[in-house]
C-alpha angles and dihedrals in degrees: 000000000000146000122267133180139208138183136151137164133200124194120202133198118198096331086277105085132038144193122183140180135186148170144195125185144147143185099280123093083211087089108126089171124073146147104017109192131170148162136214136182129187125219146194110254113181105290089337125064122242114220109189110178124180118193133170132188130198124251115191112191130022102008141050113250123283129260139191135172114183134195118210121178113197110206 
């Protein structure tokens, strides 16, 4: 078994804009993952509320990094 490690941190501003950061590491020099990183904003949409967030996280070896955009409605 071996040692692993997480953080992250998301700063908000007025529930309507967000930046966030993580990481995720070990000993091992076998870590294909690193810094994960995103942001995210909310919007009026007519009488629901549109959420669009964006995050990435580097991939070192093998692999281009990955990308994902995401859609939320909020009824």
């Amino acid at each position: 078994m071996r040692d692993e490690y997480r953080g992250g941190l998301e700063w908000l501003y007025r529930k309507d804009f967000a930046l966030r950061m993580g990481f995720t590491g070990s000993g091992s020099n076998n870590d294909i993952f690193g810094l994960a990183y995103g942001l995210g904003f909310g919007l009026p949409f007519g009488t629901t509320r549109l959420h669009v967030d964006y995050a990435g996280q580097t991939v070192s070896d093998f692999f281009d990094d990955v990308q994902t955009f995401s859609l939320k409605f909020l009824f």
